[in-house]
N, CA and C atoms as an extended XYZ file, in Angstrom:
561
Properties=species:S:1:pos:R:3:atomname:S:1:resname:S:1:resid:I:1 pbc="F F F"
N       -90.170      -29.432        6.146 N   UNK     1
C       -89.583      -28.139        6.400 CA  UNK     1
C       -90.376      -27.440        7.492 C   UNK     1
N       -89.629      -26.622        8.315 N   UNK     2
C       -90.282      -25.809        9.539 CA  UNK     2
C       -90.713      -24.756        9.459 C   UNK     2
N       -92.030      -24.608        9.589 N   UNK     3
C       -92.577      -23.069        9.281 CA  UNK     3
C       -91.269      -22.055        9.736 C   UNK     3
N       -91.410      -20.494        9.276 N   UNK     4
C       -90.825      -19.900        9.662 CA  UNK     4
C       -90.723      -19.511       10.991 C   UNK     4
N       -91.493      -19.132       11.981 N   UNK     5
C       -91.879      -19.231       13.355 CA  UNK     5
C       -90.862      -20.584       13.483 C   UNK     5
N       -91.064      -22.100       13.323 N   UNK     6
C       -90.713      -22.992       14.282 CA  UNK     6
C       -89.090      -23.017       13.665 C   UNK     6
N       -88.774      -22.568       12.987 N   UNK     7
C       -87.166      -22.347       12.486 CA  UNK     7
C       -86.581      -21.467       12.942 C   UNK     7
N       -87.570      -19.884       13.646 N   UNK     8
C       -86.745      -18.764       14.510 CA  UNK     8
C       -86.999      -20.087       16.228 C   UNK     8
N       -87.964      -20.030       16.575 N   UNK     9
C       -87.533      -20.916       17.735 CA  UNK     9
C       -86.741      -22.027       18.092 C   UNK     9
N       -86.158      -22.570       16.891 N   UNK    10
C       -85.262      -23.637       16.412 CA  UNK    10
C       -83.574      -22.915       16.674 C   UNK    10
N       -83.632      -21.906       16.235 N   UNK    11
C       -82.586      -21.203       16.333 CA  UNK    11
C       -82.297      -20.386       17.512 C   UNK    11
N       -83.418      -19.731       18.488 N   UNK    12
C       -83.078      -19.214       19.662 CA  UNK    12
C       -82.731      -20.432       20.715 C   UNK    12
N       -83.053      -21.298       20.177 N   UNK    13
C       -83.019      -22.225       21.286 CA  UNK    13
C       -81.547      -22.984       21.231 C   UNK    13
N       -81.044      -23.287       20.198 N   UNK    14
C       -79.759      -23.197       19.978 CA  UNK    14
C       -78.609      -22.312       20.520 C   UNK    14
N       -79.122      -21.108       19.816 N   UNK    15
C       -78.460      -20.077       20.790 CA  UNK    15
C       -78.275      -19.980       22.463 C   UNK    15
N       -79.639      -20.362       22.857 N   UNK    16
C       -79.238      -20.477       24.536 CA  UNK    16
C       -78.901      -21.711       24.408 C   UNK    16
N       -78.745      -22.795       24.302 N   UNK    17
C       -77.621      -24.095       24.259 CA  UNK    17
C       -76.068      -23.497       24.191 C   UNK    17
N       -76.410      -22.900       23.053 N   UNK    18
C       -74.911      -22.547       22.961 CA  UNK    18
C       -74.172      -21.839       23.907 C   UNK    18
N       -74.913      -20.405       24.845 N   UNK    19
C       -74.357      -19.519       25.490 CA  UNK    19
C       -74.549      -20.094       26.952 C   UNK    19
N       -75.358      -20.932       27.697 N   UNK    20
C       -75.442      -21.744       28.540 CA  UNK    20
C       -74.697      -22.660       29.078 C   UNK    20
N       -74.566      -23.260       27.853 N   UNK    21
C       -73.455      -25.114       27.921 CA  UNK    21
C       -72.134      -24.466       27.447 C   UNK    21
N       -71.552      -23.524       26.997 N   UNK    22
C       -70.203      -23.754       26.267 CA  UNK    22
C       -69.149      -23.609       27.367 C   UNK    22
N       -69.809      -22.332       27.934 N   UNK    23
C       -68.887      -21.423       29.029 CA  UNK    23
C       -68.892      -22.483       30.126 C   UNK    23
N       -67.214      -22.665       30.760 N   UNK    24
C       -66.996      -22.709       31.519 CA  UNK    24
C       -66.006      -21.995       32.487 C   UNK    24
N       -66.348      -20.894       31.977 N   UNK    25
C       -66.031      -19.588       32.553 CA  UNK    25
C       -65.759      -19.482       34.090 C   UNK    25
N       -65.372      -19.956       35.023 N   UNK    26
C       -65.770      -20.260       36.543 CA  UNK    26
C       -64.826      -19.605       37.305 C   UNK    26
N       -64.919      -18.637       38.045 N   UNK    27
C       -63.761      -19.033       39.384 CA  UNK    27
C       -62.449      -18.214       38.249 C   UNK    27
N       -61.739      -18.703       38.333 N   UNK    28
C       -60.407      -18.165       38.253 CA  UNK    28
C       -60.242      -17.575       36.503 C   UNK    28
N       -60.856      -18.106       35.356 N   UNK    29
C       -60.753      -17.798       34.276 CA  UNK    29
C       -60.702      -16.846       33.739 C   UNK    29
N       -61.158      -15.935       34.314 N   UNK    30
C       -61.427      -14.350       33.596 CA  UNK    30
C       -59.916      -13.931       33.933 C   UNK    30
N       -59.073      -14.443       34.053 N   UNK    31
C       -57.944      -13.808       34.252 CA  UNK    31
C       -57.716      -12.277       34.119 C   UNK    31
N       -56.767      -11.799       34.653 N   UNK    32
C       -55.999      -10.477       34.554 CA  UNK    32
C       -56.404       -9.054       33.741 C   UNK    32
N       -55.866       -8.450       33.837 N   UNK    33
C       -56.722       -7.426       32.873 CA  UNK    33
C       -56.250       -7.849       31.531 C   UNK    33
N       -55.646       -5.608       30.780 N   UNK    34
C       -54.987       -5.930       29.841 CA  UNK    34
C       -53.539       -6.646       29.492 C   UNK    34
N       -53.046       -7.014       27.916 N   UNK    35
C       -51.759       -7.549       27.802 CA  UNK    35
C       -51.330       -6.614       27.091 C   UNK    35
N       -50.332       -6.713       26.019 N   UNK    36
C       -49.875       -5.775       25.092 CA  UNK    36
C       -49.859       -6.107       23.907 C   UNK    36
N       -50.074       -5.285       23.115 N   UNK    37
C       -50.419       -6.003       21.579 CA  UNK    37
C       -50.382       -7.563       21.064 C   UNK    37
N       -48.864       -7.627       21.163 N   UNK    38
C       -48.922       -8.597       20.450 CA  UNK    38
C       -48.616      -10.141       21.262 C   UNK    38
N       -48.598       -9.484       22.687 N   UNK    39
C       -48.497      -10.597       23.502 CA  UNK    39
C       -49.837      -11.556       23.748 C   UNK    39
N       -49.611      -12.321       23.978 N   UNK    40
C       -50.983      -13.209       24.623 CA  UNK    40
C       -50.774      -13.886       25.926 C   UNK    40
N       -51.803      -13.980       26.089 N   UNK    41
C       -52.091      -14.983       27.509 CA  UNK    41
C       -52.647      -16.026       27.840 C   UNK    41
N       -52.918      -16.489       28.320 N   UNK    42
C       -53.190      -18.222       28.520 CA  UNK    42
C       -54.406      -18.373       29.839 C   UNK    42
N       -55.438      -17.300       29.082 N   UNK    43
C       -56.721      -16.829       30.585 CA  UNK    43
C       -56.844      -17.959       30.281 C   UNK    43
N       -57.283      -19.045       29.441 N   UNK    44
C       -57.937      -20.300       29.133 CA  UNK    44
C       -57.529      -21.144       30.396 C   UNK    44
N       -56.111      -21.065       30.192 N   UNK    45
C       -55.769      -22.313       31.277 CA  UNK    45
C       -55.586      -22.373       32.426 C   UNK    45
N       -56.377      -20.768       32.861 N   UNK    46
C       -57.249      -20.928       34.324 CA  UNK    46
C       -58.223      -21.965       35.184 C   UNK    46
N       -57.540      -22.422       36.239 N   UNK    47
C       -58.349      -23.436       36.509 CA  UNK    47
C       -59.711      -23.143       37.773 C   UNK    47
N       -60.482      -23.989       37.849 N   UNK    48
C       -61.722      -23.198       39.123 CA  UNK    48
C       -61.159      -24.861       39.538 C   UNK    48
N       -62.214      -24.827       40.734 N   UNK    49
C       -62.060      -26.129       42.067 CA  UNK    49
C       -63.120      -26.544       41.893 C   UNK    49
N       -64.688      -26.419       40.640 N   UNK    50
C       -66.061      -26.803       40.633 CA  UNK    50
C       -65.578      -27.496       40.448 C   UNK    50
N       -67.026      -28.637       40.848 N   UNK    51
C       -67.287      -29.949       41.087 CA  UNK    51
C       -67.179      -30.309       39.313 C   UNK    51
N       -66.902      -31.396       39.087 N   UNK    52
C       -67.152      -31.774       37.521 CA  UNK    52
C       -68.318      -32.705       38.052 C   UNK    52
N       -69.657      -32.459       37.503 N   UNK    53
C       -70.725      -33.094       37.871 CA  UNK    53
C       -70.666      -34.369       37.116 C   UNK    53
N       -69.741      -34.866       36.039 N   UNK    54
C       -69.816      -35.868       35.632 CA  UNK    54
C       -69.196      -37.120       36.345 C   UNK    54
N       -68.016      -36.790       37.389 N   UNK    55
C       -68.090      -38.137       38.065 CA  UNK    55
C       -67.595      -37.659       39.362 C   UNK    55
N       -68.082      -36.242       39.838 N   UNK    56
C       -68.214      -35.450       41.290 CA  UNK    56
C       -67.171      -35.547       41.622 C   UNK    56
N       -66.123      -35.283       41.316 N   UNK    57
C       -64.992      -35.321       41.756 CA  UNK    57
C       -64.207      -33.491       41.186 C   UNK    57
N       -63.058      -33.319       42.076 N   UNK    58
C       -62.431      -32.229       42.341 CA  UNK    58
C       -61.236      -32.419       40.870 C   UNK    58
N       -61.480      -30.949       40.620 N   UNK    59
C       -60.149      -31.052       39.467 CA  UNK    59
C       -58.562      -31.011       39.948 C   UNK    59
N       -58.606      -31.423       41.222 N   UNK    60
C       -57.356      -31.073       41.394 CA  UNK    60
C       -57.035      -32.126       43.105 C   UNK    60
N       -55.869      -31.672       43.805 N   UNK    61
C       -56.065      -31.703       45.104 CA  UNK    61
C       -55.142      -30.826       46.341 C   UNK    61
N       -55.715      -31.282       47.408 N   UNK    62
C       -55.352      -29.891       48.250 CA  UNK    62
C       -53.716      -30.531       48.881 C   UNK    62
N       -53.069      -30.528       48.940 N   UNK    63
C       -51.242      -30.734       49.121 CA  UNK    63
C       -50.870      -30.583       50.260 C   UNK    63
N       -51.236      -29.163       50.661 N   UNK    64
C       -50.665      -29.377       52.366 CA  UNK    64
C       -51.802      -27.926       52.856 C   UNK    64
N       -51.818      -27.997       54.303 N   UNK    65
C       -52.398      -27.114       54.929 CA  UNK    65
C       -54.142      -27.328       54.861 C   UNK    65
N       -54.402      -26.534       55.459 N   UNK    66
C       -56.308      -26.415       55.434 CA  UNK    66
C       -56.849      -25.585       53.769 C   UNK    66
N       -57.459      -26.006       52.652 N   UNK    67
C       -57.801      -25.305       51.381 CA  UNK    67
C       -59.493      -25.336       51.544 C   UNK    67
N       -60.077      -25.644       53.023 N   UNK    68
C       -61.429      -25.527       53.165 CA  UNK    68
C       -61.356      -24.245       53.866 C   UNK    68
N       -60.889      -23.705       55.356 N   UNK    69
C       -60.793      -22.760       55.975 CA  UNK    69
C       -59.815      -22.707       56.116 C   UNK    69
N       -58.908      -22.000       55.881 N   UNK    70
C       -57.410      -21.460       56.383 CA  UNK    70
C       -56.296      -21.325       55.382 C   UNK    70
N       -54.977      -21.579       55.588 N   UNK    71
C       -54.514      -21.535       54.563 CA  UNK    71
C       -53.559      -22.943       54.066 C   UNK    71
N       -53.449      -23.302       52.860 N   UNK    72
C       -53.352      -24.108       52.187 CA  UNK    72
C       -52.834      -23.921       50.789 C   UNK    72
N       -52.167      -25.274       49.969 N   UNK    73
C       -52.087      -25.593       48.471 CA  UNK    73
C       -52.622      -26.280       47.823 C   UNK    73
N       -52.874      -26.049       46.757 N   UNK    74
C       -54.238      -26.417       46.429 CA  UNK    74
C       -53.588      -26.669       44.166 C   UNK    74
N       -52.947      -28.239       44.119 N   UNK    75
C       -52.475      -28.326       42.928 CA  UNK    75
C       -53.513      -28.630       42.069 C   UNK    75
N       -53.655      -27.917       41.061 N   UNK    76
C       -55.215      -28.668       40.058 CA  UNK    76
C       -54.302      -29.837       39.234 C   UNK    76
N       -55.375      -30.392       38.322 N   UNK    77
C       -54.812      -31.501       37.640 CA  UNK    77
C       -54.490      -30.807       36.670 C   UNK    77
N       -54.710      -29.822       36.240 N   UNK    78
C       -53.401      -28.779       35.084 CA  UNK    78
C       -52.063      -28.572       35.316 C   UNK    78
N       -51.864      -28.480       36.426 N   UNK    79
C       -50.599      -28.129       37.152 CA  UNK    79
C       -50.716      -27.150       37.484 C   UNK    79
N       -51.485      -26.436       37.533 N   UNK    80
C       -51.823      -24.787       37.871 CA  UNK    80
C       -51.714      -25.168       39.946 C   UNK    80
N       -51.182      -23.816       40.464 N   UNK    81
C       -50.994      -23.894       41.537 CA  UNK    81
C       -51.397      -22.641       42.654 C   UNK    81
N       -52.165      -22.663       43.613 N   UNK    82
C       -52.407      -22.075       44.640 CA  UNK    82
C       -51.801      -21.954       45.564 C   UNK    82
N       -51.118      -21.024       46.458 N   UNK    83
C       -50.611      -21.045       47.466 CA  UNK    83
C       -51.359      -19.697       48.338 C   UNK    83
N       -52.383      -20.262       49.204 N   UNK    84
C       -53.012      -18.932       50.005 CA  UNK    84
C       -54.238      -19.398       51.218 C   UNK    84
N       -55.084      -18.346       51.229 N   UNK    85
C       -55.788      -18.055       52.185 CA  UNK    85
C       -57.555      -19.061       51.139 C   UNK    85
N       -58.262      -19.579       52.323 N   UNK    86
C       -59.413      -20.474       51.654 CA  UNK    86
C       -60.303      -20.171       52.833 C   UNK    86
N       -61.793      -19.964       52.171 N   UNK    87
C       -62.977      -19.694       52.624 CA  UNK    87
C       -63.950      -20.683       52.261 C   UNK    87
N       -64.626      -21.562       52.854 N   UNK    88
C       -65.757      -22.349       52.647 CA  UNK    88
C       -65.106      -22.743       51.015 C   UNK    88
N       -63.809      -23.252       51.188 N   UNK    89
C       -63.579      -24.216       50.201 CA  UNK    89
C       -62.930      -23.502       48.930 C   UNK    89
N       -63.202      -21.868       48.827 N   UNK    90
C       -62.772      -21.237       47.674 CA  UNK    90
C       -61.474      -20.141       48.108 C   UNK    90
N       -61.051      -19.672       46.768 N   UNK    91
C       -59.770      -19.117       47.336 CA  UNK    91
C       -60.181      -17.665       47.505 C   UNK    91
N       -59.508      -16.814       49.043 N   UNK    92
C       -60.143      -16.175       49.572 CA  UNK    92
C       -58.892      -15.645       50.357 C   UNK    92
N       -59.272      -14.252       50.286 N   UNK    93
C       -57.671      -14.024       51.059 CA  UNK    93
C       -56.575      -13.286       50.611 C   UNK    93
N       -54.998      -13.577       50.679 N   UNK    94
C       -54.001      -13.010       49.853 CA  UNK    94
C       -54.076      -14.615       49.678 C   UNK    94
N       -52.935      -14.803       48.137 N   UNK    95
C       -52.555      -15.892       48.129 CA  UNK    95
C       -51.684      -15.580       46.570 C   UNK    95
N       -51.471      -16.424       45.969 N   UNK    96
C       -50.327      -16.500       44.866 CA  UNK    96
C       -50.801      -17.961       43.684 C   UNK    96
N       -51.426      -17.237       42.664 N   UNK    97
C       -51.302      -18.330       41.999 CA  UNK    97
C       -50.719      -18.695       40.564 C   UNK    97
N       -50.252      -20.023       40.741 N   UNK    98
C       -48.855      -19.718       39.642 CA  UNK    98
C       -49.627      -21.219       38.434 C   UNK    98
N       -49.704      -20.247       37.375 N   UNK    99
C       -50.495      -21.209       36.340 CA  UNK    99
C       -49.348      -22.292       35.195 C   UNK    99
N       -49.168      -23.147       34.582 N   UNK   100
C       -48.852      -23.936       34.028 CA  UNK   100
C       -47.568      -23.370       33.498 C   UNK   100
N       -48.397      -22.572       32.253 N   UNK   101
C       -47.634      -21.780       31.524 CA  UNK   101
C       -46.414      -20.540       32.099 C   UNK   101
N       -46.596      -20.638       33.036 N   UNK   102
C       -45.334      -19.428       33.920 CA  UNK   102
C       -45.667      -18.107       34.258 C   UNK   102
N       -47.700      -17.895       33.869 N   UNK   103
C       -48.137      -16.436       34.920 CA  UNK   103
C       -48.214      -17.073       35.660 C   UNK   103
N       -48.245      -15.873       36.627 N   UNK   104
C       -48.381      -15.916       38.329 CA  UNK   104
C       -49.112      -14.484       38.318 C   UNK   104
N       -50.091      -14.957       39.287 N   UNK   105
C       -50.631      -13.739       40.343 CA  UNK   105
C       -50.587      -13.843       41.412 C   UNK   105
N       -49.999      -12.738       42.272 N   UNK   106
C       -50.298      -12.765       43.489 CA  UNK   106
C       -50.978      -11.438       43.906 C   UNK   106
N       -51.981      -11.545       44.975 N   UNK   107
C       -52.812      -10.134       45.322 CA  UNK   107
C       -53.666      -11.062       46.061 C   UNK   107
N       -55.173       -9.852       46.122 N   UNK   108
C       -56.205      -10.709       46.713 CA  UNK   108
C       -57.156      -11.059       46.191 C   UNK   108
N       -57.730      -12.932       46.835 N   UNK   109
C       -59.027      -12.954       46.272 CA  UNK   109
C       -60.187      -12.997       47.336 C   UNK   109
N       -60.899      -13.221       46.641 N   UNK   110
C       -62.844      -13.382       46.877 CA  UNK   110
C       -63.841      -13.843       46.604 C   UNK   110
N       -64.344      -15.231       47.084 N   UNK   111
C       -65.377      -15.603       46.569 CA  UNK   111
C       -64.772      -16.764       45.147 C   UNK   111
N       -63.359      -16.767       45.183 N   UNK   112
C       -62.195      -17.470       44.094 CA  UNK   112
C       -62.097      -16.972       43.213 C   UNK   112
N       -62.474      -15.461       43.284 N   UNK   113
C       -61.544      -14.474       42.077 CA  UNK   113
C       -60.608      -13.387       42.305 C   UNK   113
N       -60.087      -13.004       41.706 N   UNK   114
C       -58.815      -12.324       42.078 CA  UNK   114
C       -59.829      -10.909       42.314 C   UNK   114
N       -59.822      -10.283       43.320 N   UNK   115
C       -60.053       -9.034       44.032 CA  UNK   115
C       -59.679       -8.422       45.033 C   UNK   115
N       -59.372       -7.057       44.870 N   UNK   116
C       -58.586       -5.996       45.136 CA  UNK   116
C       -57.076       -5.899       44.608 C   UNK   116
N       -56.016       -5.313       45.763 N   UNK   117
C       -55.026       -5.005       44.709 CA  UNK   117
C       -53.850       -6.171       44.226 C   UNK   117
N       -53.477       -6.537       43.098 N   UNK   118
C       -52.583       -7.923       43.101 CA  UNK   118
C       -51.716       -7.445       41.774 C   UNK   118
N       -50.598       -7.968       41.658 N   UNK   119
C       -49.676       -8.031       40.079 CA  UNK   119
C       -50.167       -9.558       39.618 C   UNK   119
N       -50.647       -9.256       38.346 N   UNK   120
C       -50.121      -10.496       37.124 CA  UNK   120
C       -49.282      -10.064       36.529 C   UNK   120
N       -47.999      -11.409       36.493 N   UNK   121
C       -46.954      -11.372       35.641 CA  UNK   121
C       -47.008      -12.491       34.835 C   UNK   121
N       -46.657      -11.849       33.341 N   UNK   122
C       -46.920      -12.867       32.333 CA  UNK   122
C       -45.679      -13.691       32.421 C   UNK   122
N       -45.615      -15.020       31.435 N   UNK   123
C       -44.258      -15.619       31.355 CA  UNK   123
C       -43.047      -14.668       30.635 C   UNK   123
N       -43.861      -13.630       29.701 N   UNK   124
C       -42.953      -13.228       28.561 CA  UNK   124
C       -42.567      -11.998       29.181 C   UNK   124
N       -42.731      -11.536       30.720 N   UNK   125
C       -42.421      -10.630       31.245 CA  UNK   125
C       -42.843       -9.652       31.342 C   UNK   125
N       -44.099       -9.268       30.700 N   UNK   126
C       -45.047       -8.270       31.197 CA  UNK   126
C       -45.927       -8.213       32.807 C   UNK   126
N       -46.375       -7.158       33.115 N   UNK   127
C       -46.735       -7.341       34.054 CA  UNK   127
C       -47.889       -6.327       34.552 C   UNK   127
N       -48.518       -6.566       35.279 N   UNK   128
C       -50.242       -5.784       35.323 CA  UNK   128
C       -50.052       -5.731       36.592 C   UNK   128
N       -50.271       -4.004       37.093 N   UNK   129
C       -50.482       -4.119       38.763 CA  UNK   129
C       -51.573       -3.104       38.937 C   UNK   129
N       -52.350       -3.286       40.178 N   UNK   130
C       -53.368       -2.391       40.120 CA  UNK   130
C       -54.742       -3.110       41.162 C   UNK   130
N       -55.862       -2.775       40.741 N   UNK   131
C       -56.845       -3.430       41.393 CA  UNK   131
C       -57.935       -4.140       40.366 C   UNK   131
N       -57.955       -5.281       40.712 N   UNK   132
C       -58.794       -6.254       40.285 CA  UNK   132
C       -60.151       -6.658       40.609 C   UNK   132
N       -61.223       -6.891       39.832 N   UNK   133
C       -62.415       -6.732       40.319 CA  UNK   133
C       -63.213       -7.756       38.844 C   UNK   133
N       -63.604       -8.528       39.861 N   UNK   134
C       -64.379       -9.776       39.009 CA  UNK   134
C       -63.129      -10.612       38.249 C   UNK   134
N       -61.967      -10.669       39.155 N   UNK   135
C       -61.132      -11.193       38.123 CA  UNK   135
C       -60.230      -10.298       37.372 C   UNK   135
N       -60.610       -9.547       36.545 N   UNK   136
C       -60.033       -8.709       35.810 CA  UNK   136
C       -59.153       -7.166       36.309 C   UNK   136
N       -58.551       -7.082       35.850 N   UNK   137
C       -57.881       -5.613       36.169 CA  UNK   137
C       -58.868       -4.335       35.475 C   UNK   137
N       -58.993       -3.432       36.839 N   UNK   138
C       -60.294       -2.586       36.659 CA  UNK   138
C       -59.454       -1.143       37.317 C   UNK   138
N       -59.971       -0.058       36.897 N   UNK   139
C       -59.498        1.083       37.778 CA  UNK   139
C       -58.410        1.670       36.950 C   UNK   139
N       -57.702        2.451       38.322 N   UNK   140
C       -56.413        2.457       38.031 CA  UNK   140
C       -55.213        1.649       38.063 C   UNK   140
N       -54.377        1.345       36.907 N   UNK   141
C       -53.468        0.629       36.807 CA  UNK   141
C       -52.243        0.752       35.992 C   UNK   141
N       -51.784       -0.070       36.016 N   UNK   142
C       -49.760       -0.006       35.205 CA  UNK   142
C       -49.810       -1.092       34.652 C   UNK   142
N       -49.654       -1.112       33.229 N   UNK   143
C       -48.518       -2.263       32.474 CA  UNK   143
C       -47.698       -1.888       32.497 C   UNK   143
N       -46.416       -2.798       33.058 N   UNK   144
C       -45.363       -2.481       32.462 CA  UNK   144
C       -44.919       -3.448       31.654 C   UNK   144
N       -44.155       -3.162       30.533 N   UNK   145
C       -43.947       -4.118       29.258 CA  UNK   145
C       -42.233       -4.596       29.747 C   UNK   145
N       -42.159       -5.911       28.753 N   UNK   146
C       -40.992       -6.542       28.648 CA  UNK   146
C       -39.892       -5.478       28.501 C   UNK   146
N       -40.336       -4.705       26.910 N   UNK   147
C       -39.011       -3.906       26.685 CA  UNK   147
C       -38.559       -2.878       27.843 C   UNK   147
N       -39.471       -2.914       29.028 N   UNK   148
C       -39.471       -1.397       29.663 CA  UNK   148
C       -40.129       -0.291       29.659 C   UNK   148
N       -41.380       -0.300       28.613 N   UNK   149
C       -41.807        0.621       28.493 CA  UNK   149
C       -43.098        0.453       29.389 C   UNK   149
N       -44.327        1.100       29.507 N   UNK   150
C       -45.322        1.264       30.888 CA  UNK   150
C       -46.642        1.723       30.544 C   UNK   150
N       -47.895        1.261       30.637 N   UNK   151
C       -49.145        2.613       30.886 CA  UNK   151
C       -49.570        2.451       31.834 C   UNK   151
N       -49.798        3.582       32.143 N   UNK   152
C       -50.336        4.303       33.402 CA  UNK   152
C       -51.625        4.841       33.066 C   UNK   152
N       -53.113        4.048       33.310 N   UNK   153
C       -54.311        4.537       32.787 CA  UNK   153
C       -55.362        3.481       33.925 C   UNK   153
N       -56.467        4.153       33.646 N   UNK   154
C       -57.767        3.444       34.287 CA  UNK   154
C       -58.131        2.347       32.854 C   UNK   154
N       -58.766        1.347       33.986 N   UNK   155
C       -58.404        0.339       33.165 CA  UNK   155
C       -60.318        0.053       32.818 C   UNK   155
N       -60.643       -0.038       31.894 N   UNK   156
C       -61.922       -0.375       31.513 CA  UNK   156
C       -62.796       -1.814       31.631 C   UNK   156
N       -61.762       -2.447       31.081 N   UNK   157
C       -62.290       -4.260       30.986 CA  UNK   157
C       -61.047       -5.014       30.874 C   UNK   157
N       -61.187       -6.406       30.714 N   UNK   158
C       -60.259       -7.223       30.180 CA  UNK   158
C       -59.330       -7.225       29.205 C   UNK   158
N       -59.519       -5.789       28.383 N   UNK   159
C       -58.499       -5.548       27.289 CA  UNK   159
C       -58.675       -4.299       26.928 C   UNK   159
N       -58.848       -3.119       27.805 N   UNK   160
C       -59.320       -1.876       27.068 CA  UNK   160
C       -58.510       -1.075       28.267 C   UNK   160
N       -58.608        0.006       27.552 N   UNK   161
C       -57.860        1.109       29.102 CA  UNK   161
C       -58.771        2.515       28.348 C   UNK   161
N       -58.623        3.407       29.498 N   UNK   162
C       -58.664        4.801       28.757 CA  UNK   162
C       -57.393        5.311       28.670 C   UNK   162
N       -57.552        6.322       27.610 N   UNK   163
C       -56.018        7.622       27.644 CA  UNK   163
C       -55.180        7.412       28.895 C   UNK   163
N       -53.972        7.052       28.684 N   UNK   164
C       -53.125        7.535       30.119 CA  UNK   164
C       -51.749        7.559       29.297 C   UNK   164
N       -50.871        8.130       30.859 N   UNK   165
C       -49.203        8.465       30.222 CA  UNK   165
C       -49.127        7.046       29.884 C   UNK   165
N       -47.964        6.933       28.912 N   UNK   166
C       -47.166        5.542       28.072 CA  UNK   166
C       -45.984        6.296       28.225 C   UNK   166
N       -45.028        5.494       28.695 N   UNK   167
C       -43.508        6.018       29.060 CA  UNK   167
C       -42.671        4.932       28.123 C   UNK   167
N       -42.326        5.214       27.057 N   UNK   168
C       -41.371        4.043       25.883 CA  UNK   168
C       -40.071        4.012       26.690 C   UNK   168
N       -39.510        2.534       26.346 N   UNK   169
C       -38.449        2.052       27.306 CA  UNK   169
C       -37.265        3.564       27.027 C   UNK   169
N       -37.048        4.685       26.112 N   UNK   170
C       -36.546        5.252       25.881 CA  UNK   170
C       -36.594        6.627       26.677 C   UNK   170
N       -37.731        6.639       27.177 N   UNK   171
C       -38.076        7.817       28.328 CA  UNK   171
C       -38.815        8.546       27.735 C   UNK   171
N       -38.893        8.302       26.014 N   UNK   172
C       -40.036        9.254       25.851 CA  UNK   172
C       -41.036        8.948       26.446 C   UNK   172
N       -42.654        9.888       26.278 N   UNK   173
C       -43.698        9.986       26.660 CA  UNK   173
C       -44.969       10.746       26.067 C   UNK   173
N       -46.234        9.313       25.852 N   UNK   174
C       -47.417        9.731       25.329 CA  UNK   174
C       -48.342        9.682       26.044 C   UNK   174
N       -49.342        9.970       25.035 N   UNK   175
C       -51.054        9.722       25.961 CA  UNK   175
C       -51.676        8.654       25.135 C   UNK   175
N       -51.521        7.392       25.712 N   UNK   176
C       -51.383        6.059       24.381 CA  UNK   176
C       -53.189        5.499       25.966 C   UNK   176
N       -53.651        4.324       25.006 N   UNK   177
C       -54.575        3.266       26.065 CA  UNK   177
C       -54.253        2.444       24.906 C   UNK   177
N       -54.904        1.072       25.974 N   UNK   178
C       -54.830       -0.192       25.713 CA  UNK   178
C       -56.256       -0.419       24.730 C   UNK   178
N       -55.932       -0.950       23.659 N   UNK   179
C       -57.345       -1.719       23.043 CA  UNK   179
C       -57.538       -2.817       22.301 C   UNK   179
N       -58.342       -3.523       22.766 N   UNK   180
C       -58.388       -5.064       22.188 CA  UNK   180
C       -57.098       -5.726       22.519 C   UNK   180
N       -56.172       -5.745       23.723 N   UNK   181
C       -54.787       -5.715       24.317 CA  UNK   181
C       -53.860       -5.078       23.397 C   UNK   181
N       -53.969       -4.106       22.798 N   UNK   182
C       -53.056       -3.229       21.990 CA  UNK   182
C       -52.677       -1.742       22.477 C   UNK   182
N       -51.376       -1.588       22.728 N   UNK   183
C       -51.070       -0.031       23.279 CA  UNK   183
C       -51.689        0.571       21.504 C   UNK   183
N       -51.862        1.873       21.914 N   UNK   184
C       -52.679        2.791       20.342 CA  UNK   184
C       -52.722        4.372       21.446 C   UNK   184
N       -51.824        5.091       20.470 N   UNK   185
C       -51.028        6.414       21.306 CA  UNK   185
C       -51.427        7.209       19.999 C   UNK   185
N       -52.094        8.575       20.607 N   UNK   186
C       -52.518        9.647       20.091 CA  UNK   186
C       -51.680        9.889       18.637 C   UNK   186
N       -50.341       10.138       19.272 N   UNK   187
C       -49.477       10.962       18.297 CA  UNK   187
C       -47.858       10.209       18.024 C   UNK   187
């Protein structure tokens, strides 16, 4: 048995294994901002262009045009698809990318993440417009929902908003935000 000491270092060390090796968080994954309650999204099956160091090869390939400098398509082996502007190999630019499952973004990226202003549209017909930053929808922004209905709020993180108008497909109107991707309205 491991002293107590070599059982807490047994366990931090795990922990950075764990938070180190799991994420492959890269490049395009952090998808979009918020969704709406009960919708979901498919950030997972965001694809990046890193090298897979296990047999150095590209997850995907480039289809037509320049996807090192200029512009180009760029199909991963997901089926996920690029159509845009490329910088020293990453996506950079305006461009449009349309993932497996039937989101699409188009706006701009940087550095191969979606930054400044772009719409994600989900498959199920929602849709996020606004400005993007690290990937995510940041600032000010708009959902607008399937049924028609909308918020209009600054957007916090990947699933949070503050207070803003919510316009229900009916024309009423609250002071609702997004949380944990859930509209949640004052009154």
């Amino acid at each position: 048995m491991f002293p107590f000491t070599n059982r807490i270092l047994a366990i931090l060390f795990a922990i950075f294994l764990i938070f180190n090796c799991s994420s492959s968080d890269t490049k395009d994954s952090s998808t979009s901002g918020g969704s709406s309650g009960n919708q979901s999204s498919s950030d997972t099956s965001a694809s990046s262009r890193s090298v897979n160091l296990g047999d150095e090869s590209e997850d995907g390939n480039c289809e037509a045009g320049d996807c090192e400098n200029g512009n180009g398509t760029y199909v991963y082996s997901t089926g996920d698809k690029y159509v845009g502007g490329f910088k020293n190999g990453l996506r950079d630019g305006r461009g449009k990318f349309e993932y497996k499952n039937g989101d699409k973004f188009e706006g701009s990226f940087q550095s191969d993440q979606k930054e400044g202003s772009g719409t994600y549209s989900y498959s199920n017909g929602t849709l996020l417009q606004g400005n993007f930053s690290g990937g995510v929808l940041k600032g000010p922004g708009t959902v607008t929902f399937s049924d028609g209905s909308s918020l209009e709020a600054e957007f916090k993180d990947n699933a949070n908003s503050n207070p803003g108008k919510f316009t229900r497909a009916d024309g009423s109107e609250g002071e609702c935000s997004l949380q944990n991707k859930a509209v949640f309205c004052s009154k």
